[in-house]
C-alpha positions in Angstrom: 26.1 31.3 45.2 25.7 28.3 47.9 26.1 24.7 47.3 24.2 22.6 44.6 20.8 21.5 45.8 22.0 17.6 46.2 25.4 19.0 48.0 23.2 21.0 50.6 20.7 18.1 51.5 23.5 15.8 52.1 25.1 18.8 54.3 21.8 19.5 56.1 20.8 15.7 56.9 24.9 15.3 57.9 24.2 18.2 60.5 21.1 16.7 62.0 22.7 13.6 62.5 25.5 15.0 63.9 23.3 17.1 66.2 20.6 15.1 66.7 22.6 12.9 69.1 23.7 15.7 71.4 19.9 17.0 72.0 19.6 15.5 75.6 22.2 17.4 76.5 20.6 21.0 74.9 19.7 23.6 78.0 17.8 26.7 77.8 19.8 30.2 78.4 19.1 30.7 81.9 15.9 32.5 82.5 14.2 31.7 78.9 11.4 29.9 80.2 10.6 32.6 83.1 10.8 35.5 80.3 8.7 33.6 78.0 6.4 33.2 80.5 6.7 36.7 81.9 5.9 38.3 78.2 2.5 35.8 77.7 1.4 37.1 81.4 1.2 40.2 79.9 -0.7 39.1 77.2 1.9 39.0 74.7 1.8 37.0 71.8 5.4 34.5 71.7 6.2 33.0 68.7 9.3 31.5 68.4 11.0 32.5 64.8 13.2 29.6 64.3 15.4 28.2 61.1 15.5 24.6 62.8 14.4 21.5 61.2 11.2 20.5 62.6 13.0 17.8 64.7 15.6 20.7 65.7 12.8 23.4 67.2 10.8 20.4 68.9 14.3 19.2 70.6 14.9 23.0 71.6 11.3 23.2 72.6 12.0 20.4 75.1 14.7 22.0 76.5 13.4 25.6 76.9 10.1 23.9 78.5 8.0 26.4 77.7 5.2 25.5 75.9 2.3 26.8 78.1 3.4 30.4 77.4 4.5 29.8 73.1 1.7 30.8 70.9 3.1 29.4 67.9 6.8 28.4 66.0 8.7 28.3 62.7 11.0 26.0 61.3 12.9 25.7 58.2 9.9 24.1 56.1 8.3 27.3 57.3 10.1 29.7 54.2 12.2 29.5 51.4 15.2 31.7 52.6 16.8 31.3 56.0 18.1 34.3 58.2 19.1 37.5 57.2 16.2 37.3 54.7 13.3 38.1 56.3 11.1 35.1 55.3 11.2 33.5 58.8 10.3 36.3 60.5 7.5 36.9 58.3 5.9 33.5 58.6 6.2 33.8 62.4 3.8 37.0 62.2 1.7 35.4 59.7 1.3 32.1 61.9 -0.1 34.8 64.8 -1.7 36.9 63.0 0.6 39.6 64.2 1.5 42.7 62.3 5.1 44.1 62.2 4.5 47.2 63.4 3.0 45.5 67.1 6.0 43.5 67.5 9.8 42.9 68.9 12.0 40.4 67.8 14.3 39.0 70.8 17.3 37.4 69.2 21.3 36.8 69.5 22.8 37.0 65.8 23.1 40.1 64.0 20.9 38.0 61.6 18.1 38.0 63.8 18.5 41.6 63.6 19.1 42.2 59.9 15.8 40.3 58.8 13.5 42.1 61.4 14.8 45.0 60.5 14.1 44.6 56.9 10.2 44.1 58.1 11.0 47.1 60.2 10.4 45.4 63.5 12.4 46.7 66.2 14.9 44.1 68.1 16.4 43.6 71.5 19.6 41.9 71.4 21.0 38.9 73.7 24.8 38.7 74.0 24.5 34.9 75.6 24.6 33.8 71.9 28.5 34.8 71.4 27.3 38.3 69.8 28.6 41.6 71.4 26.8 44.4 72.2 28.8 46.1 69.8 27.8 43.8 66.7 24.3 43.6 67.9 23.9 47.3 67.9 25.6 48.2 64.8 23.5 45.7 62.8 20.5 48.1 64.5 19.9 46.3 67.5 17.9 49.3 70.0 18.6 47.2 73.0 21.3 44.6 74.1 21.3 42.4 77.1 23.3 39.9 78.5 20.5 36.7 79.0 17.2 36.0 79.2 17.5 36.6 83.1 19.0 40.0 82.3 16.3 41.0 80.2 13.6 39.5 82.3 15.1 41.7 85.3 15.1 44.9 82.8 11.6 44.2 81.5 9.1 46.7 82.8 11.9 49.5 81.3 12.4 47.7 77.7 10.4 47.6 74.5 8.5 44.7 76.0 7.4 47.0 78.3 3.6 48.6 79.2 5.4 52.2 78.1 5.8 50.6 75.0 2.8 48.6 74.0 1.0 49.0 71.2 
């Protein structure tokens, strides 16, 4: 079991303020704008599926400078249970009115993996995060890439794909 209730506020506000003050500093993978805007030219819904605080997702917001193509975002006040449980994920669909079954979850963690794939979404996994390909796949990623850029370049041929829209 975690930390008492009291023991993991004081953790999470100690994070903040320990990250808060190196936000201006926060830069996007390279090619994470162009890809979002690549997938919303195609008509696809982008919702980003995040466990940041609300101050946390609008710093990385900032940073990926992206907004024109996001159609909506989670943060932690979003769900009860963070990453692997699926809770996140879930109120990502629900705040696009998205079904599982029409989507793909981009992500770097093998949690990003586990919880889509206990909604049974299928995921393409970036290795820029510190994951390997071999971690990524073995939690049930069906693709890995290297970046943004990487999957941007490979897009017409992955699950984002025309071949593979719903």
């Amino acid at each position: 079991s975690g930390p008492e209730p009291e023991v993991e506020e004081k953790l999470d506000s100690s994070h903040g303020a320990i990250f808060s003050t190196s936000w201006p500093a926060l830069r996007a993978f390279d090619g994470a704008a162009e890809l979002l805007r690549a997938c919303a030219s195609r008509n696809l819904a982008v919702v980003l599926a995040s466990s940041a605080s609300e101050p946390e997702l609008q710093a990385l917001r900032r940073a990926i400078d992206a907004d024109d193509a996001i159609t909506s975002a989670t943060s932690s006040s979003d769900a009860q249970e963070s990453k692997p449980a699926p809770d996140i994920l879930q109120a990502a669909l629900d705040s696009a009115e998205l079904e599982a079954g029409a989507t793909v979850v981009v992500g770097d963690s093998v949690w990003d993996v586990l919880s889509a794939a206990a909604l049974g979404i299928p995921t393409i996994g970036l290795t820029c995060g510190g994951t390997s390909e071999a971690e990524l796949r073995d939690a049930g990623a069906e693709e890995v890439f290297e970046s943004p850029r990487h999957l941007l370049e490979n897009l017409q041929e992955s699950l984002l794909g025309p071949a593979h829209a719903a």
